[in-house]
C-alpha positions as CSV (number, residue, x, y, z in Angstrom):
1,X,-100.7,52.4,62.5
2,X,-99.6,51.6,59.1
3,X,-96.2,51.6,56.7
4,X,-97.5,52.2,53.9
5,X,-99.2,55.8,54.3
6,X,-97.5,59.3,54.4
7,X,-98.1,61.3,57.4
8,X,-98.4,64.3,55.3
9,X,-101.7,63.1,55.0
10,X,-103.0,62.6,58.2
11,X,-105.8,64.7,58.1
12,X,-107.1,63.3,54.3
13,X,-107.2,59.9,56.2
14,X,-108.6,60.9,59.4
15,X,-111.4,62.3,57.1
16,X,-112.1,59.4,54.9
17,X,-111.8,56.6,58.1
18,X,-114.7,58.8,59.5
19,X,-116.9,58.4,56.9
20,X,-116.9,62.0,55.3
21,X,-116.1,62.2,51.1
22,X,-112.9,61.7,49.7
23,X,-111.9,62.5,46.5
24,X,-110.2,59.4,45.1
25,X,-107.0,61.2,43.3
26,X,-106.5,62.9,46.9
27,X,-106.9,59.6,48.3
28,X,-104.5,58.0,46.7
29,X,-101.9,60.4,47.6
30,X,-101.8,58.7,50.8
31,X,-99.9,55.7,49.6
32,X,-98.1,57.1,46.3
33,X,-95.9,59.9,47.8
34,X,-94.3,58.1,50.9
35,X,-90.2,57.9,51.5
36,X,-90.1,54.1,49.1
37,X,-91.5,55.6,46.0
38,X,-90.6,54.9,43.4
39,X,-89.2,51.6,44.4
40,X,-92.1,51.2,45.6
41,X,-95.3,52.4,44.7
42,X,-97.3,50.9,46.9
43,X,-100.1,50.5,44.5
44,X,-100.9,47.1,44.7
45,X,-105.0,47.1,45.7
46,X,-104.0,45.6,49.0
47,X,-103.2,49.0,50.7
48,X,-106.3,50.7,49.1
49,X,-108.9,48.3,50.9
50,X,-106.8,48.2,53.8
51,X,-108.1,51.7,53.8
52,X,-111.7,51.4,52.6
53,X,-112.1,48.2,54.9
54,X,-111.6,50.2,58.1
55,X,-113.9,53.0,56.5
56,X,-116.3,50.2,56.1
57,X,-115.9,49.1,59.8
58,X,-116.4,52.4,61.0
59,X,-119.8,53.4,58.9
60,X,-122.2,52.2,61.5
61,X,-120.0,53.1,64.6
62,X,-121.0,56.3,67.1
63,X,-118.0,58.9,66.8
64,X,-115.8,58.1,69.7
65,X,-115.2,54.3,68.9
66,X,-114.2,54.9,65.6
67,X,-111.3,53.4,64.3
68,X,-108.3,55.5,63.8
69,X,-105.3,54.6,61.6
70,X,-102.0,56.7,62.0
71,X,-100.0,56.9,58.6
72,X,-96.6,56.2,59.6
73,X,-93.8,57.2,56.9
74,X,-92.4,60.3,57.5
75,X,-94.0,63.5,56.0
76,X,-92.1,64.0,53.1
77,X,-93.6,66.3,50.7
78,X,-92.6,65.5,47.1
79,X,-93.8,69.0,45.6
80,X,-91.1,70.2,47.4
81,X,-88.9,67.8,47.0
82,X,-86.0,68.7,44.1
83,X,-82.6,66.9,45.7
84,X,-81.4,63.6,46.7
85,X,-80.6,65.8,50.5
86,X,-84.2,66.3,50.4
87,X,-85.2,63.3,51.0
88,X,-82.5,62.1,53.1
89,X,-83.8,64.3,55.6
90,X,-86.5,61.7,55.7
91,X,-84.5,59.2,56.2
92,X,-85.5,58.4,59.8
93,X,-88.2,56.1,59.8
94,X,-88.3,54.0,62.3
95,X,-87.7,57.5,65.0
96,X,-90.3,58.7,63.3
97,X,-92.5,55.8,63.5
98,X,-91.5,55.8,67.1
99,X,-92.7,59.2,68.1
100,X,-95.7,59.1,66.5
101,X,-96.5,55.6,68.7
102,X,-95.6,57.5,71.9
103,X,-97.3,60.7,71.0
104,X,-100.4,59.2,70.0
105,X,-100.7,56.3,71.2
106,X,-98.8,55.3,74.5
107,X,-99.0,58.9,76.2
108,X,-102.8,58.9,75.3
109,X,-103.6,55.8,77.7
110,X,-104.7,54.0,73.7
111,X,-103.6,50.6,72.0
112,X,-102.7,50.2,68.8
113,X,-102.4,47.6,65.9
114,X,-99.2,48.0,64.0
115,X,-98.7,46.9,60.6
116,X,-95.3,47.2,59.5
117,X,-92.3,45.2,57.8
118,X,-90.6,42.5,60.6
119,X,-88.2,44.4,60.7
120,X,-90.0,47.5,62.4
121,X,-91.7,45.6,64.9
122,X,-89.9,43.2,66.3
123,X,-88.3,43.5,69.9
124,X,-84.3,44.6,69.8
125,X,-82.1,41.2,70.3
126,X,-81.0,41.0,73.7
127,X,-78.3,43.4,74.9
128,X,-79.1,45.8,72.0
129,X,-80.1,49.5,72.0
130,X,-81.9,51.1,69.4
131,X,-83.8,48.4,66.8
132,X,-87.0,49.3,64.3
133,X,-90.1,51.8,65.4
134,X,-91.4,49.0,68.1
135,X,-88.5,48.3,70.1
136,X,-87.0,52.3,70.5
137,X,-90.7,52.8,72.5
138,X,-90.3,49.8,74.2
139,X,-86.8,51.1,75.4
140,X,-88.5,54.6,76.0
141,X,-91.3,53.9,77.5
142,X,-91.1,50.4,79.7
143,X,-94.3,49.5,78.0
144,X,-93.9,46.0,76.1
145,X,-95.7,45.4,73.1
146,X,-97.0,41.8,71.6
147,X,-95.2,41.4,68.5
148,X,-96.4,38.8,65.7
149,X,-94.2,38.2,62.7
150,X,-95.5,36.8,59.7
151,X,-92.6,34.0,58.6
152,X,-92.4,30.2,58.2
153,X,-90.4,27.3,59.2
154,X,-89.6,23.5,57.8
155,X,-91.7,22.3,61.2
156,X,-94.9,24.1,60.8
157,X,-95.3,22.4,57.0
158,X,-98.2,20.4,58.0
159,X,-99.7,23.1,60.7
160,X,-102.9,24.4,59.1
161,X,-102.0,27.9,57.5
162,X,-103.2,31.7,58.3
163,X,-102.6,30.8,61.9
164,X,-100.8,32.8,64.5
165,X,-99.0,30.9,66.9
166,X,-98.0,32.1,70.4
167,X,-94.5,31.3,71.0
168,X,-94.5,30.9,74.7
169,X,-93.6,27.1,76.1
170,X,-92.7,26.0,72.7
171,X,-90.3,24.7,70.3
172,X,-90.7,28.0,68.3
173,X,-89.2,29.9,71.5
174,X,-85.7,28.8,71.3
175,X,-85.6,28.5,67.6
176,X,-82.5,29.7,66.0
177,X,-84.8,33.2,63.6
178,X,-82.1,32.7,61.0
179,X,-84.1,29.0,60.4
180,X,-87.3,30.8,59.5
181,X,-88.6,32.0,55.9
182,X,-89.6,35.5,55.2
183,X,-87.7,37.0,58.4
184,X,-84.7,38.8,58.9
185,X,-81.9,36.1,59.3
186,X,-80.9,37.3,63.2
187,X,-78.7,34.5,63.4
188,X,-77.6,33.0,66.6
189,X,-81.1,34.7,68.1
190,X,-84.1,32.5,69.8
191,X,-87.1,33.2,67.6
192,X,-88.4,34.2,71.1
193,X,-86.8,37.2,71.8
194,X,-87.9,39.0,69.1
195,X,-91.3,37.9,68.8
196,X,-94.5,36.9,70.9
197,X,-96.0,34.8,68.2
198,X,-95.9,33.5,64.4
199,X,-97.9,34.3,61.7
200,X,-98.0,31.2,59.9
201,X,-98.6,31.6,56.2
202,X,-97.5,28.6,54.7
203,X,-94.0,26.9,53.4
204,X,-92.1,28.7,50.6
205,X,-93.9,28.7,47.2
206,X,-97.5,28.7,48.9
207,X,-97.1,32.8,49.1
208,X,-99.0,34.7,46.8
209,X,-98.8,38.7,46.5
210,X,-100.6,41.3,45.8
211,X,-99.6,43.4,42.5
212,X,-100.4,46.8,40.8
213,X,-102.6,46.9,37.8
214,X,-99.6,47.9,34.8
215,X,-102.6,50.1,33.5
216,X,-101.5,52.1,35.9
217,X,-98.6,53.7,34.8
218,X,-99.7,54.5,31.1
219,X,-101.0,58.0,32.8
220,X,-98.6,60.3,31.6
221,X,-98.0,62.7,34.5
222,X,-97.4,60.4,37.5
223,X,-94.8,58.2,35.3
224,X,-93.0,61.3,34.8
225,X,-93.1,62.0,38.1
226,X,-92.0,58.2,39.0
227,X,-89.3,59.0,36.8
228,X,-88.1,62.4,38.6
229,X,-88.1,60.9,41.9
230,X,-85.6,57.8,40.8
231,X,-83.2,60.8,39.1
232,X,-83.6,62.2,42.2
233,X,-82.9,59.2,44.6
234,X,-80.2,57.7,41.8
235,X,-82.1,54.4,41.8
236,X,-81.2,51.7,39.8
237,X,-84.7,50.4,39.3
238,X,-85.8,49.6,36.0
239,X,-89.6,51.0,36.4
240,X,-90.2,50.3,32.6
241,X,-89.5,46.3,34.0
242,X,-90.9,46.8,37.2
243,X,-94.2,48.5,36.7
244,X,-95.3,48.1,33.0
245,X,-94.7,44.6,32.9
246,X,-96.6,41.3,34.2
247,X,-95.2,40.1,37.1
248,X,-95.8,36.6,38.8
249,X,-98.1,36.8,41.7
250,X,-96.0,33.7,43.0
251,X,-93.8,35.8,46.2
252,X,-90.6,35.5,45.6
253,X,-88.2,32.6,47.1
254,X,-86.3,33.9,49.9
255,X,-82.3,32.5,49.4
256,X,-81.3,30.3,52.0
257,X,-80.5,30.5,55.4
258,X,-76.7,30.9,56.0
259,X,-76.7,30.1,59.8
């Protein structure tokens, strides 16, 4: 189950994981008309082969063990889509994440891999109700999921990178989270009881990211449509800045810790 896909689209992406022929500009729909757009776009090639890679994966499997991937983001449908209410009725994410883990995957008996923002995964602090997608099932349901958070810490500097550490028994599971790069700063929280395990990546300015081809956005109708939707949402972004300029593939440098 991913973010970054609109689950207007289910059925497009249940077609083209299964092998069957997709046309590419109805492909693409998939990650260009979720809830972020236009802040983000969600065109960086990363989400693409995400895509093609489990399509790949599932070429030479029988029909039954196929791999299946659940577009998350609500099913907003940006056709329709004409005032800033509109999309507030959206708005719900992570309940909406939630039911489709339940309905699909926890009352079917199935497991599933979740790829989302920290955020979104990661188990409600102790003594808290409520939280990202992850944690309302958990409070729902019973069921317990094994959460793995992609961050980094001073410690780990010499621990070989793209590495994912359980937390269990170690130093990691007391750690104060609002020491670690790249994570929410949940202050005052053990590292431990929002997580299972790190995903080591390296220290900060060893990340790299994935970016959008500027190319991109010199097709007339989908920047006009980019710019409808930020009238719509009254965004500040600057997509001229943003999306028609070079960026620096260098991720940038969270600010500091204030705990």
């Amino acid at each position: 189950m991913v973010e970054f896909g609109n689950a207007l689209y289910q059925p497009t992406m249940d077609r083209f994981a299964a092998g069957p022929a997709v046309e590419d500009r109805d492909l693409r729909l998939v990650w260009r008309n979720t809830t972020q757009s236009p802040v983000a776009t969600l065109d960086a090639p990363m989400y693409e082969q995400f895509f093609r890679t489990v399509r790949a994966a599932n070429w030479p499997l029988p029909e039954g063990k196929k791999i299946r991937v659940l577009l998350g983001d609500p099913p907003i449908d940006w056709a329709r889509v004409t005032t800033r209410d509109d999309v507030l009725a959206f708005s719900d994410r992570d309940g909406h994440m939630a039911s489709v883990l339940k309905r699909e995957v926890v009352d079917k008996g199935r497991r599933a891999l979740v790829c989302y923002g920290s955020r979104h995964v990661m188990h409600a602090p102790p003594g808290e109700q409520g939280g990202g997608g992850v944690a309302q099932v958990e409070q729902q349901t019973g069921h317990r999921a094994y959460v793995i958070l992609a961050g980094g810490h001073p410690r780990l500097a010499q621990h070989p990178r793209r590495t994912v550490i359980p937390v269990k028994d170690t130093w990691l599971e007391s750690a104060d989270t609002g020491e670690f790069d790249y994570l929410p700063g949940e202050c005052g929280v053990p590292f431990g009881a929002i997580a299972d395990a790190l995903l080591y990546l390296g220290q900060v300015g060893e990340q790299t990211q994935s970016l959008w081809n500027p190319a991109i956005y010199l097709d007339p109708a989908y920047w006009r449509e980019l710019q409808r939707r930020k009238t719509i949402k009254g965004s500040p972004i600057d997509l001229e800045q943003q999306y028609r300029q070079e960026q620096s593939v260098v991720w940038p440098t969270p600010p500091a810790s204030g705990c």
